[in-house]
mmCIF file as gemmi writes it, N, C-alpha and C atoms, coordinates in Angstrom:
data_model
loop_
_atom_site.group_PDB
_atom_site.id
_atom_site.type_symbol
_atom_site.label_atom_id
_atom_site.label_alt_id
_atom_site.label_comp_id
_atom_site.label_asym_id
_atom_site.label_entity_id
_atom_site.label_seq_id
_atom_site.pdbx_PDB_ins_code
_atom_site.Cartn_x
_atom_site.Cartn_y
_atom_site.Cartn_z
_atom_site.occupancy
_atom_site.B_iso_or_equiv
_atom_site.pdbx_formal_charge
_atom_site.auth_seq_id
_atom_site.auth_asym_id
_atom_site.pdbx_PDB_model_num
ATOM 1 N N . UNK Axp A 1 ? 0.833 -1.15 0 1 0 ? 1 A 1
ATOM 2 C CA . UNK Axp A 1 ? 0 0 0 1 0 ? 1 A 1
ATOM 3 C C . UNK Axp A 1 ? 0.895 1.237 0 1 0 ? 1 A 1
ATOM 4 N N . UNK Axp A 2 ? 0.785 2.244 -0.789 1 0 ? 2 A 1
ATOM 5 C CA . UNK Axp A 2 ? 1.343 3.68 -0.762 1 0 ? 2 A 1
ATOM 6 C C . UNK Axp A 2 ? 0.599 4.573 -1.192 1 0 ? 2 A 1
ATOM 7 N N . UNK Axp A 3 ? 0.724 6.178 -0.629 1 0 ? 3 A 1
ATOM 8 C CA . UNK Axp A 3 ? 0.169 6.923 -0.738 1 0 ? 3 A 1
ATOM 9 C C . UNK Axp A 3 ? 0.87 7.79 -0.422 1 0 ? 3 A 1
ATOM 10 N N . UNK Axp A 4 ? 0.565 9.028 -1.315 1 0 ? 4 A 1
ATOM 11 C CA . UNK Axp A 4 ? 1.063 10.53 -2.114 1 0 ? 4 A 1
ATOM 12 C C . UNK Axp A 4 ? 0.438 11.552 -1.231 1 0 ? 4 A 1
ATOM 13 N N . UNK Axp A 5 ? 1.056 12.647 -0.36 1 0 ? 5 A 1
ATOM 14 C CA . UNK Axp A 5 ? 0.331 13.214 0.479 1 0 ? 5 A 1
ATOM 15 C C . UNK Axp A 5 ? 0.383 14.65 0.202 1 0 ? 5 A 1
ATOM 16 N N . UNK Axp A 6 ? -0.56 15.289 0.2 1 0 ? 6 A 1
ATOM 17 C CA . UNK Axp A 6 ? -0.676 17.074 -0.44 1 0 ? 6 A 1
ATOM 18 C C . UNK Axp A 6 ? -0.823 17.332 0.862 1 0 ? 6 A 1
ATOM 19 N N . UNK Axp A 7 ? 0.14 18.089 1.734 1 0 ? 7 A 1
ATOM 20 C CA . UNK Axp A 7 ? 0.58 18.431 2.999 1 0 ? 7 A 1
ATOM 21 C C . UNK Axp A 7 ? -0.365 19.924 3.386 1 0 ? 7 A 1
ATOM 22 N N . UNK Axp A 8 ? -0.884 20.274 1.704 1 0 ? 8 A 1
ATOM 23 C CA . UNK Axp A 8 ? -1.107 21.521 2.37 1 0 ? 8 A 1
ATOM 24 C C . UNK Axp A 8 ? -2.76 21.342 2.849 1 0 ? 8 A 1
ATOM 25 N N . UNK Axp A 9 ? -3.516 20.546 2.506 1 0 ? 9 A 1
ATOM 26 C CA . UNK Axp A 9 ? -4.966 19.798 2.371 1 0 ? 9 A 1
ATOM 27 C C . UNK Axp A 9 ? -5.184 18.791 3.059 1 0 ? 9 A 1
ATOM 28 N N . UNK Axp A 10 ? -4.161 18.215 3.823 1 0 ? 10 A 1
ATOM 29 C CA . UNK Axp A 10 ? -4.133 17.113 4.346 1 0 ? 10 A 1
ATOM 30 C C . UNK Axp A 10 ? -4.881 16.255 3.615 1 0 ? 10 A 1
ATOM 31 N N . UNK Axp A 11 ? -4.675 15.749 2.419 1 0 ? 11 A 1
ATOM 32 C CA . UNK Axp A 11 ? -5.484 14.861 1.748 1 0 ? 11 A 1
ATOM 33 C C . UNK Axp A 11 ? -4.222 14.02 1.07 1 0 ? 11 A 1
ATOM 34 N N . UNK Axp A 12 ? -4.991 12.571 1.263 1 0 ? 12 A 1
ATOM 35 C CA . UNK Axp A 12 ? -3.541 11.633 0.844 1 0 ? 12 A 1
ATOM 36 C C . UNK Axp A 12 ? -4.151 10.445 -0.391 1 0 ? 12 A 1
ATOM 37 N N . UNK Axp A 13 ? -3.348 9.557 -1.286 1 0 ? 13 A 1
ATOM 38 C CA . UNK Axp A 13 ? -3.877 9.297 -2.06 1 0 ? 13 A 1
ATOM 39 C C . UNK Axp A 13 ? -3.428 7.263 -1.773 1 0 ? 13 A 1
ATOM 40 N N . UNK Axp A 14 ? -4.263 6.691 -1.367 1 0 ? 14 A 1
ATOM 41 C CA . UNK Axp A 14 ? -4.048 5.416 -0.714 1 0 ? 14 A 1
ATOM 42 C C . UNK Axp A 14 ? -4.439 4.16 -1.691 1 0 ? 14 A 1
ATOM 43 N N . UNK Axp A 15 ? -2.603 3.628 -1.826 1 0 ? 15 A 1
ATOM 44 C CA . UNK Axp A 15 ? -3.024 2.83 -3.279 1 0 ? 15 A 1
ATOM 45 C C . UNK Axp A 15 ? -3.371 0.875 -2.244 1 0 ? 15 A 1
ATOM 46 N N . UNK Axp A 16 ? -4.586 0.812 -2.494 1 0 ? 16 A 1
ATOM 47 C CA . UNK Axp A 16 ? -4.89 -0.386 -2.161 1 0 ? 16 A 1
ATOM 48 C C . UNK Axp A 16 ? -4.466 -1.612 -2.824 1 0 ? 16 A 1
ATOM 49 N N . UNK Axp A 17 ? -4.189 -2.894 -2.006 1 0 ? 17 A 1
ATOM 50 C CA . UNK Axp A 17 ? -3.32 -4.139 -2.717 1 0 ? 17 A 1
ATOM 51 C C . UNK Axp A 17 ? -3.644 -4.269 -4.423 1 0 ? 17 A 1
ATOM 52 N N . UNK Axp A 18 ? -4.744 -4.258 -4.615 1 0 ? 18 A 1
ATOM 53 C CA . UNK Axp A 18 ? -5.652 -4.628 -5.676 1 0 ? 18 A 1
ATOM 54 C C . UNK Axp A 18 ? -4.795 -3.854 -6.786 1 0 ? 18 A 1
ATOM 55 N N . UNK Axp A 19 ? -4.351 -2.494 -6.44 1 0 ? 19 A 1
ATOM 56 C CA . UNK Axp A 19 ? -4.19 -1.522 -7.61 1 0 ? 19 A 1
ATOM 57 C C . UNK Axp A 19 ? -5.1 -0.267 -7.429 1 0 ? 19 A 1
ATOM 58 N N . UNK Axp A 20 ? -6.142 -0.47 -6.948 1 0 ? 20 A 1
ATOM 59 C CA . UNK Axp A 20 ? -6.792 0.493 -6.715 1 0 ? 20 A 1
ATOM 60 C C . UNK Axp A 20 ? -6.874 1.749 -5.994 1 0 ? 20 A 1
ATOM 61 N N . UNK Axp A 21 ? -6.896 2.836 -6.048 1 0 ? 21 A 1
ATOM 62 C CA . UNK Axp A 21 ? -6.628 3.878 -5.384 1 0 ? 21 A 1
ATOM 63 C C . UNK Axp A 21 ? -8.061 4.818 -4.573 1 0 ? 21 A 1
ATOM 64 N N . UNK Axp A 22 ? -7.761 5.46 -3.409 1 0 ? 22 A 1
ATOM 65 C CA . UNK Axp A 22 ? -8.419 6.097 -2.833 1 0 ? 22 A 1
ATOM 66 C C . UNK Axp A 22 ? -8.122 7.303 -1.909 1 0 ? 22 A 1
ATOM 67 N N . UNK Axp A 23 ? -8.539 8.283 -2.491 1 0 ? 23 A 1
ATOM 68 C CA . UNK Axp A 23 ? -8.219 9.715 -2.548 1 0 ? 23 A 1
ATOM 69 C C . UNK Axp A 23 ? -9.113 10.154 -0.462 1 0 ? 23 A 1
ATOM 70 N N . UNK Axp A 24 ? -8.325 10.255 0.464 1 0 ? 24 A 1
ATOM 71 C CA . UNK Axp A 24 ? -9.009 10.153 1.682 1 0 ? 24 A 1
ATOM 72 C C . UNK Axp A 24 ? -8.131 11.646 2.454 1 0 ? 24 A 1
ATOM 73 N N . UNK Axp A 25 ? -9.023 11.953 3.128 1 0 ? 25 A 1
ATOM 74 C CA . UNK Axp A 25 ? -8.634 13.368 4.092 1 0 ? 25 A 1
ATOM 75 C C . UNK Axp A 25 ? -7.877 12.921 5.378 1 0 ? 25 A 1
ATOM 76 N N . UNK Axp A 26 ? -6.98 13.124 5.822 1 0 ? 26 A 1
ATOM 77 C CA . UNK Axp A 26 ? -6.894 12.532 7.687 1 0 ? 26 A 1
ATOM 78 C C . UNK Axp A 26 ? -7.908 13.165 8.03 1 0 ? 26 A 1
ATOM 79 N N . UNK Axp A 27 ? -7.997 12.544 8.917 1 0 ? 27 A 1
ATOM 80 C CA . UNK Axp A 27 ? -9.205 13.315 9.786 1 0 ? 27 A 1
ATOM 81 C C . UNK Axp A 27 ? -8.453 13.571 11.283 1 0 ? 27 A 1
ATOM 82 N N . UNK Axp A 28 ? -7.549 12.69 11.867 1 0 ? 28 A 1
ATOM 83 C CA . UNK Axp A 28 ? -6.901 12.962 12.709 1 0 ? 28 A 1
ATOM 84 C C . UNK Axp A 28 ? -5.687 11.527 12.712 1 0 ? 28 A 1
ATOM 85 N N . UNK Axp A 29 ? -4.906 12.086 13.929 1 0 ? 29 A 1
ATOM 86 C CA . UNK Axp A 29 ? -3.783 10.991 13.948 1 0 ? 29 A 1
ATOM 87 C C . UNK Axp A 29 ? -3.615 10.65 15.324 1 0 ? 29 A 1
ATOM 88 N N . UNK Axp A 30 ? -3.605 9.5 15.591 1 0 ? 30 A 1
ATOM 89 C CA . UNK Axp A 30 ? -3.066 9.256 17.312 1 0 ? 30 A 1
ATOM 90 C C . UNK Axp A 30 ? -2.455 8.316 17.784 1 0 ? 30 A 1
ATOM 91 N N . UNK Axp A 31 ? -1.628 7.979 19.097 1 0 ? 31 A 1
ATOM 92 C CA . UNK Axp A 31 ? -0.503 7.322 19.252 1 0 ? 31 A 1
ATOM 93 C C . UNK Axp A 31 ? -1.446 6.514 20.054 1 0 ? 31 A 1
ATOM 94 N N . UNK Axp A 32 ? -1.316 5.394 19.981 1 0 ? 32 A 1
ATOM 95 C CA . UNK Axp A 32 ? -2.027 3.926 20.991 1 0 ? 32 A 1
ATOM 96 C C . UNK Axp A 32 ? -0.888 3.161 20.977 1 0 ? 32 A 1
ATOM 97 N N . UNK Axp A 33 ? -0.625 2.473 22.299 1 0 ? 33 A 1
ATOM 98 C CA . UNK Axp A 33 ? 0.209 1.693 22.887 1 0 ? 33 A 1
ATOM 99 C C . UNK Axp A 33 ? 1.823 1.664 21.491 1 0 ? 33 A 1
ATOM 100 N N . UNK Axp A 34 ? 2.479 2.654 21.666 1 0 ? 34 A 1
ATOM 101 C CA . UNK Axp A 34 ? 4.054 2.884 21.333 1 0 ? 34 A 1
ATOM 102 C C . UNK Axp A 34 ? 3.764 2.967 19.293 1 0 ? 34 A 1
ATOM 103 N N . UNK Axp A 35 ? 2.646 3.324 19.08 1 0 ? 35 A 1
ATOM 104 C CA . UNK Axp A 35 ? 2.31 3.272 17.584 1 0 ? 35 A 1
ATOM 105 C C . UNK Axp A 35 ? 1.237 4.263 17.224 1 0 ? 35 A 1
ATOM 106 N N . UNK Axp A 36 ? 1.211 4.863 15.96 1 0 ? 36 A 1
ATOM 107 C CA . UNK Axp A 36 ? 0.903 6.01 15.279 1 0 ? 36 A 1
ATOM 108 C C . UNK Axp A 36 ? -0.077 5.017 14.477 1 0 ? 36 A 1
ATOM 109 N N . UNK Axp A 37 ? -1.808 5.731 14.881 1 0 ? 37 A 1
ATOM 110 C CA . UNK Axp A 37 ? -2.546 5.683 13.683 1 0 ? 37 A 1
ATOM 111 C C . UNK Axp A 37 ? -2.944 6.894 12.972 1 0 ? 37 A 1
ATOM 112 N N . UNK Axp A 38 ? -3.611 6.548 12.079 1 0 ? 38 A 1
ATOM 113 C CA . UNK Axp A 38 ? -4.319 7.659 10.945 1 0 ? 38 A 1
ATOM 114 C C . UNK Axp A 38 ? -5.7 7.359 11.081 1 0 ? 38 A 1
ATOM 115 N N . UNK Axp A 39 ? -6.656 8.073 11.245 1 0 ? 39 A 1
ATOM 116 C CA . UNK Axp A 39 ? -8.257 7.764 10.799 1 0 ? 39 A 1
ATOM 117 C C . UNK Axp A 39 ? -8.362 9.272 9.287 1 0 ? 39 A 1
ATOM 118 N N . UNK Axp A 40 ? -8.976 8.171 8.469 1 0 ? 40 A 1
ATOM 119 C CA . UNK Axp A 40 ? -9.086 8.922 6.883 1 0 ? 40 A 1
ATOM 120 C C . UNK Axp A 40 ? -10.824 8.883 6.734 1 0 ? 40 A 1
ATOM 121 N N . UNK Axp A 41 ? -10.823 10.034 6.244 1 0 ? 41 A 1
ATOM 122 C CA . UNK Axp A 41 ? -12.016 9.6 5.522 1 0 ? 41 A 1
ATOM 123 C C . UNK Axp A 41 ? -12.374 9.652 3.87 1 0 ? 41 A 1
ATOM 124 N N . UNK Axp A 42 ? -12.954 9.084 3.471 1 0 ? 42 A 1
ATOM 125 C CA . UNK Axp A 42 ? -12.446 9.102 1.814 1 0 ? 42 A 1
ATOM 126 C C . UNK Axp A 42 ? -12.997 10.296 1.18 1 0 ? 42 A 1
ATOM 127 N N . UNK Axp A 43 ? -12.695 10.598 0.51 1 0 ? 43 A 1
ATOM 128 C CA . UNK Axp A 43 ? -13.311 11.683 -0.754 1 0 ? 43 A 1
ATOM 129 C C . UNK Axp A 43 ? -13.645 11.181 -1.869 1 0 ? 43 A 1
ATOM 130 N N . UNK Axp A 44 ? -14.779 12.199 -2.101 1 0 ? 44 A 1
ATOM 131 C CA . UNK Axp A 44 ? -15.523 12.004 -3.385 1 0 ? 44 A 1
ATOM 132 C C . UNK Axp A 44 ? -15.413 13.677 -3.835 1 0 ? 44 A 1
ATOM 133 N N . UNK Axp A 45 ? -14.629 13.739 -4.808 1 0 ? 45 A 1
ATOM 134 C CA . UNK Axp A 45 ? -14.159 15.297 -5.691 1 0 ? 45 A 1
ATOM 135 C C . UNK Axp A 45 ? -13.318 15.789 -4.395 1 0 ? 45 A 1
ATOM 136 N N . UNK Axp A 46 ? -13.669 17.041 -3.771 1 0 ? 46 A 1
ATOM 137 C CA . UNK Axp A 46 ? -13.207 17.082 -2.883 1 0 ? 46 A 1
ATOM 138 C C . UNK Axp A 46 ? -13.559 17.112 -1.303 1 0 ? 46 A 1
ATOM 139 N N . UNK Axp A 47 ? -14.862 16.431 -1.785 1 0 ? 47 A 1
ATOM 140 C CA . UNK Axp A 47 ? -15.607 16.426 -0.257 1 0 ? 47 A 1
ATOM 141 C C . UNK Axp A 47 ? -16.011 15.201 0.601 1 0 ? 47 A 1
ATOM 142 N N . UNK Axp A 48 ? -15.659 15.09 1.622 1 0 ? 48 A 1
ATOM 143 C CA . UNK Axp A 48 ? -15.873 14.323 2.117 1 0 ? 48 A 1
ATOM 144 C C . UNK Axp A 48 ? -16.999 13.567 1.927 1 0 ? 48 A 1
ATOM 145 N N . UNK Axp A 49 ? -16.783 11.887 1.389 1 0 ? 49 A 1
ATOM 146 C CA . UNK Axp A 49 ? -17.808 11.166 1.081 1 0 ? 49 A 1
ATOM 147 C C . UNK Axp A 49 ? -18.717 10.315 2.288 1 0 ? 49 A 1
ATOM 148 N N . UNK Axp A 50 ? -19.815 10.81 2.864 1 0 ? 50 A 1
ATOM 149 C CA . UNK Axp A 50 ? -20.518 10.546 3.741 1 0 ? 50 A 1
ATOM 150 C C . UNK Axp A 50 ? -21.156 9.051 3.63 1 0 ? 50 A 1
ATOM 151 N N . UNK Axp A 51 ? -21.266 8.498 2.503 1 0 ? 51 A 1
ATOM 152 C CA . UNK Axp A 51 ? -21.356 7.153 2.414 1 0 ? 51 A 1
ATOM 153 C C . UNK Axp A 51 ? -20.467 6.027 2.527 1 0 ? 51 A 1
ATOM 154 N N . UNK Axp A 52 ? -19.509 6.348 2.963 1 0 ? 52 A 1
ATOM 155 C CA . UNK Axp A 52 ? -17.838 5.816 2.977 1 0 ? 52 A 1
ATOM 156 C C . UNK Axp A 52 ? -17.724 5.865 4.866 1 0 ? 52 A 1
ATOM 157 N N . UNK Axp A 53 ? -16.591 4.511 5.064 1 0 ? 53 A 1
ATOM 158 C CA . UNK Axp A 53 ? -16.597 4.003 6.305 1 0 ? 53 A 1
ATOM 159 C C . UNK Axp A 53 ? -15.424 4.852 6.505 1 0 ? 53 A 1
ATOM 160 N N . UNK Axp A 54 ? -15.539 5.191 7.863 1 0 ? 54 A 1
ATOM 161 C CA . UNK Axp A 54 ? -13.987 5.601 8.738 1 0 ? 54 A 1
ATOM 162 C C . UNK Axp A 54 ? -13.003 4.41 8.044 1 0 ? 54 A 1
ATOM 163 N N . UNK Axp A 55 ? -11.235 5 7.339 1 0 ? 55 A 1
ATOM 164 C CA . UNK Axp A 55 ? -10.683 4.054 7.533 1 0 ? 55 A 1
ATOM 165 C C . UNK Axp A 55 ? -9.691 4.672 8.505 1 0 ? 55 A 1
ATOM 166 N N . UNK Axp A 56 ? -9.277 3.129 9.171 1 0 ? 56 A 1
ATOM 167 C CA . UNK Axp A 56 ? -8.151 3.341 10.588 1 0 ? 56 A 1
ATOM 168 C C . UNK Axp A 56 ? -6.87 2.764 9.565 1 0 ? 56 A 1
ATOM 169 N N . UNK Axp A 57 ? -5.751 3.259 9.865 1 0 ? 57 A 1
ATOM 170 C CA . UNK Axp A 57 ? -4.043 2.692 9.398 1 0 ? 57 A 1
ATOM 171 C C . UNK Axp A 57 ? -3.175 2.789 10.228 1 0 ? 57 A 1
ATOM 172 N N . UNK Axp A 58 ? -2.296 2.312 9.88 1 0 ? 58 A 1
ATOM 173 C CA . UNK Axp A 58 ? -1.197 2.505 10.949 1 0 ? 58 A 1
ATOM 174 C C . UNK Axp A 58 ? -0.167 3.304 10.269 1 0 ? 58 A 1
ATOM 175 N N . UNK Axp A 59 ? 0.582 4.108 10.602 1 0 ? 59 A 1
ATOM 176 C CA . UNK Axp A 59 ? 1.356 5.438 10.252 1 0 ? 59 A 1
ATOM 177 C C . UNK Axp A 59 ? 2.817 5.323 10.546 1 0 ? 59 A 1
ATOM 178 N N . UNK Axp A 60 ? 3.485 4.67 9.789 1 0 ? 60 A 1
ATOM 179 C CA . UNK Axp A 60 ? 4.841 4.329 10.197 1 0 ? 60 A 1
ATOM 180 C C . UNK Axp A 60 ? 6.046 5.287 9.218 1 0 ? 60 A 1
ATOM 181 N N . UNK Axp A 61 ? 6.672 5.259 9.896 1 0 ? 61 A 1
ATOM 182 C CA . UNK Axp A 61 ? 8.167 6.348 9.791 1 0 ? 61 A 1
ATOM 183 C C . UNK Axp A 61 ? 8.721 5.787 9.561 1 0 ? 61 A 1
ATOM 184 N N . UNK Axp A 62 ? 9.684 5.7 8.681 1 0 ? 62 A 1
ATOM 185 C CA . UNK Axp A 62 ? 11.096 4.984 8.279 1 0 ? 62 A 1
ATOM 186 C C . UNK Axp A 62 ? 12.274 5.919 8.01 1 0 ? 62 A 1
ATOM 187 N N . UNK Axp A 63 ? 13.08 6.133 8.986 1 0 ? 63 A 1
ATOM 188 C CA . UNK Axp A 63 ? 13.705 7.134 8.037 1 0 ? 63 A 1
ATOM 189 C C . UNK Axp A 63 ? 13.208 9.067 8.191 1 0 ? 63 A 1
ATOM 190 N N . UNK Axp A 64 ? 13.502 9.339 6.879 1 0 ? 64 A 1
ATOM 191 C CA . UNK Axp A 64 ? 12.871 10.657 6.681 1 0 ? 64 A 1
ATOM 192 C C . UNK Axp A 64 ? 11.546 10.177 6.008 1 0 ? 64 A 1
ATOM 193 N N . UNK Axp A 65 ? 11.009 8.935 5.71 1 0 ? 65 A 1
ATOM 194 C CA . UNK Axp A 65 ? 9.999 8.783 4.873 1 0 ? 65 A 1
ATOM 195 C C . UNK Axp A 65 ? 8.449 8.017 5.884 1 0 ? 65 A 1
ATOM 196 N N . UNK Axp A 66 ? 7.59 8.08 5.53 1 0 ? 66 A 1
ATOM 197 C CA . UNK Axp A 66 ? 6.4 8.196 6.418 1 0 ? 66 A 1
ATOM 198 C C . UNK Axp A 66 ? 5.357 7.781 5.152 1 0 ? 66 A 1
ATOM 199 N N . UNK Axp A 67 ? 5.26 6.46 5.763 1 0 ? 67 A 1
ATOM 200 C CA . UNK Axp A 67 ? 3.271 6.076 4.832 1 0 ? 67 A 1
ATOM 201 C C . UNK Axp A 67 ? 2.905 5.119 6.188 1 0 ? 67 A 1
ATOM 202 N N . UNK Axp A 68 ? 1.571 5.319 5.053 1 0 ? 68 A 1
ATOM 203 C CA . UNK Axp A 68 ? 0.276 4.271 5.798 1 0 ? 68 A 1
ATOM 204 C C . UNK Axp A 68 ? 0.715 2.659 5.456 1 0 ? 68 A 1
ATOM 205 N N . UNK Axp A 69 ? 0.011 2.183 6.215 1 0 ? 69 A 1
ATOM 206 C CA . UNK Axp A 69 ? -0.047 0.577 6.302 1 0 ? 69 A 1
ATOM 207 C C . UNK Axp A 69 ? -1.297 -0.075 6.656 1 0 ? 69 A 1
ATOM 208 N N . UNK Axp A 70 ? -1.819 -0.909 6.201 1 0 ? 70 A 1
ATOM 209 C CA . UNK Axp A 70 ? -3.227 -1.287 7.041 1 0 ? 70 A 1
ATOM 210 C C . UNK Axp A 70 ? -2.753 -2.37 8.043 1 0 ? 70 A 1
ATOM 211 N N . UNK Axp A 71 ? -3.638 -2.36 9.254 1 0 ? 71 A 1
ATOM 212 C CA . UNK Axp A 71 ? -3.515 -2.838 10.071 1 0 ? 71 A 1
ATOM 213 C C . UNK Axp A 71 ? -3.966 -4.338 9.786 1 0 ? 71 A 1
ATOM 214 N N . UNK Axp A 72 ? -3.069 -5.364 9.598 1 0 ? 72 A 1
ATOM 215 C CA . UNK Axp A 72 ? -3.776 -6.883 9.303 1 0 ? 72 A 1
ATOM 216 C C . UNK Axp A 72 ? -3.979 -7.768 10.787 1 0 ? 72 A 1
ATOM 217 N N . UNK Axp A 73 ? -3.521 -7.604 12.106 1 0 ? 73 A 1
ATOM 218 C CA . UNK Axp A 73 ? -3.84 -8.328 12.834 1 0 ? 73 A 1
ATOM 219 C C . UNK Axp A 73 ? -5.083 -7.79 13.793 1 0 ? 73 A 1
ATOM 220 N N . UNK Axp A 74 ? -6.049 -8.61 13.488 1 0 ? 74 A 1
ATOM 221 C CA . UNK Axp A 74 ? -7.568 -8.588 14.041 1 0 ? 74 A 1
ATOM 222 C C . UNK Axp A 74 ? -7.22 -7.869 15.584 1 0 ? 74 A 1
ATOM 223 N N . UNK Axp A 75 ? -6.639 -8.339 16.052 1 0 ? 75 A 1
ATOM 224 C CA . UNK Axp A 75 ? -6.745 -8.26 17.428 1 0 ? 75 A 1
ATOM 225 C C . UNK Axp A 75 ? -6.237 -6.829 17.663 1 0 ? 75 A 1
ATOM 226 N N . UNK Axp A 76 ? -5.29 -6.127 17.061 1 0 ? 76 A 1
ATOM 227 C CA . UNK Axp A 76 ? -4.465 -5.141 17.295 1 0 ? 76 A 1
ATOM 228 C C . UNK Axp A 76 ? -6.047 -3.804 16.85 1 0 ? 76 A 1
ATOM 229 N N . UNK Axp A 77 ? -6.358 -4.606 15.526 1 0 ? 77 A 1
ATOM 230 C CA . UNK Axp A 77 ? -7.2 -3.584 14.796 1 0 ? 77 A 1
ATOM 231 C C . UNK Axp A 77 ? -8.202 -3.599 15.799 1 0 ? 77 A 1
ATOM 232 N N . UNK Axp A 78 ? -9.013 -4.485 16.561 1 0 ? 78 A 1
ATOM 233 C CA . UNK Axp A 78 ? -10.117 -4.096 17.378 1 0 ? 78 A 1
ATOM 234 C C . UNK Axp A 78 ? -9.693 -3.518 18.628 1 0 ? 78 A 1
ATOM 235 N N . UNK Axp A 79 ? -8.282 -3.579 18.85 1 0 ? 79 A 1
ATOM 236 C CA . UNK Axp A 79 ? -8.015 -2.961 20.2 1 0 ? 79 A 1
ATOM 237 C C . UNK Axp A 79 ? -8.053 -1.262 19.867 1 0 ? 79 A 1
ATOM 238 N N . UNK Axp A 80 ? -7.654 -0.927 18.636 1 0 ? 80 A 1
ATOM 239 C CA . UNK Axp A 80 ? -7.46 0.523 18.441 1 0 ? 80 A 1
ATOM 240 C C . UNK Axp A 80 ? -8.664 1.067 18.051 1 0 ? 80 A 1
ATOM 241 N N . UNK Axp A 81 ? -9.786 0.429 17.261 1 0 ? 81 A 1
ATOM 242 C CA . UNK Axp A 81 ? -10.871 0.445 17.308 1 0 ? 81 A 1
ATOM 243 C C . UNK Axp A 81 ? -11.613 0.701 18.87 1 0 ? 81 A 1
ATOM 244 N N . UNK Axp A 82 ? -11.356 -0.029 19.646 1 0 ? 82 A 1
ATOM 245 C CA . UNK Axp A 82 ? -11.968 0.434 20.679 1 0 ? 82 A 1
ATOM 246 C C . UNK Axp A 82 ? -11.389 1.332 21.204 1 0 ? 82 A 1
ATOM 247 N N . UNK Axp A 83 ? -10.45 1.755 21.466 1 0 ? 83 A 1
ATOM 248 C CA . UNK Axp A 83 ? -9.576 3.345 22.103 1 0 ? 83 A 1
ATOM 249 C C . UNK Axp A 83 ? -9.897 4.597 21.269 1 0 ? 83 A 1
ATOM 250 N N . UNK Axp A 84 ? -10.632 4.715 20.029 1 0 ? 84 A 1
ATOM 251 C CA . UNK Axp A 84 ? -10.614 5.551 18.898 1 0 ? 84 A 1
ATOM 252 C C . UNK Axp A 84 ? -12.176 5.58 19.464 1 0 ? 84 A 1
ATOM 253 N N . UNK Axp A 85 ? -13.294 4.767 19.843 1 0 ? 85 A 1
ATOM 254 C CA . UNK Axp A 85 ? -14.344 4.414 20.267 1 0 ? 85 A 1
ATOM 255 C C . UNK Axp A 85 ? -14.445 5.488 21.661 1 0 ? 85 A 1
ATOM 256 N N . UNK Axp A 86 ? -13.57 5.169 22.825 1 0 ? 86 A 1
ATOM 257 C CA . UNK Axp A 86 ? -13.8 5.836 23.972 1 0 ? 86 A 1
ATOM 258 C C . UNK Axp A 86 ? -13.179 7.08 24.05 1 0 ? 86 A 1
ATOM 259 N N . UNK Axp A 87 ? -12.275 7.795 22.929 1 0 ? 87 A 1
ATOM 260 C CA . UNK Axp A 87 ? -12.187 9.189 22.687 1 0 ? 87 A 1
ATOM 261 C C . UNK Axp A 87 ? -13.013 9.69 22.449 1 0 ? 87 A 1
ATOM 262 N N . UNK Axp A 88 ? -14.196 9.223 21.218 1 0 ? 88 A 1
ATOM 263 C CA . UNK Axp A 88 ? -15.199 9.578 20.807 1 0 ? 88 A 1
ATOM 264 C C . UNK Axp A 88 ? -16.352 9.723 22.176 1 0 ? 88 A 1
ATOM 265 N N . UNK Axp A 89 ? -16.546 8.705 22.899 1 0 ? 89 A 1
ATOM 266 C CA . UNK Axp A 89 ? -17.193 8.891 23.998 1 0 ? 89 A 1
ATOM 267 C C . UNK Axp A 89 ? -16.981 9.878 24.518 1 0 ? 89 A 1
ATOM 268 N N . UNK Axp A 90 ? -15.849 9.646 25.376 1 0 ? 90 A 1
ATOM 269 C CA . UNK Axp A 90 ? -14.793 11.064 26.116 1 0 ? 90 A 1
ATOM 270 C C . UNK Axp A 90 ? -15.718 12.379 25.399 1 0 ? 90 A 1
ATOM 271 N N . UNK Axp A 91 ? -15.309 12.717 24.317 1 0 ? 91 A 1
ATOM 272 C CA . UNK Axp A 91 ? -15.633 14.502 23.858 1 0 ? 91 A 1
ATOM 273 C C . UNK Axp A 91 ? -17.134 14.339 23.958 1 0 ? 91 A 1
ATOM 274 N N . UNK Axp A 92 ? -17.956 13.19 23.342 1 0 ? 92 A 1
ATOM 275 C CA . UNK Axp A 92 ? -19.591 13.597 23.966 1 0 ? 92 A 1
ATOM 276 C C . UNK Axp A 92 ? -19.622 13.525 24.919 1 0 ? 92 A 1
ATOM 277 N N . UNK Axp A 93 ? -19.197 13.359 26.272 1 0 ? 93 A 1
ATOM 278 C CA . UNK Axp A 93 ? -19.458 13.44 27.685 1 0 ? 93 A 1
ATOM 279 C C . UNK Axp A 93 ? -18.925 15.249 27.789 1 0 ? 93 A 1
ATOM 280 N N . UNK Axp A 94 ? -18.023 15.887 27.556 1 0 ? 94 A 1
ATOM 281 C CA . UNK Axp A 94 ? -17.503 17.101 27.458 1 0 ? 94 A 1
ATOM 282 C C . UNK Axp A 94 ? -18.456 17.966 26.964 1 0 ? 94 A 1
């Protein structure tokens, strides 16, 4: 997976295994247990596509260089899933 990032739009361009590509906004970034995710949301032209699922990634550094990765182990992905879950809680209680 790689993706092309327009720094000034925060909008990144996420090439899926297949070949396929998907043009997604961060929406935010956050550190869970010693690791960097991304939550994207996709675009359609340039607006956020409301029929399109939250995607979660993992955000790894190499170097001076920095892409996404999808998260393949179930267990890791539902643990960050749920911490991304009780932030969301957190600010509606606020």
């Amino acid at each position: 997976m790689s993706e092309e990032m327009n720094q000034e739009q925060n909008v990144v361009d996420v090439e899926w295994e297949d070949g396929t590509t998907v043009r997604c906004e961060i929406y935010d970034v956050i550190d869970f247990e010693d690791k960097t995710y991304a939550l994207l949301f996709p675009l359609s032209g340039d607006e956020v596509d409301d029929d399109e699922e939250l995607i979660v990634m993992q955000y790894v550094e190499e170097g001076e260089e920095g892409y996404f990765q999808s998260i393949d182990d179930e267990d890791e992905f539902n643990k960050v899933c749920d911490y991304i879950q009780s932030l969301e809680e957190d600010d509606e209680e606020e």
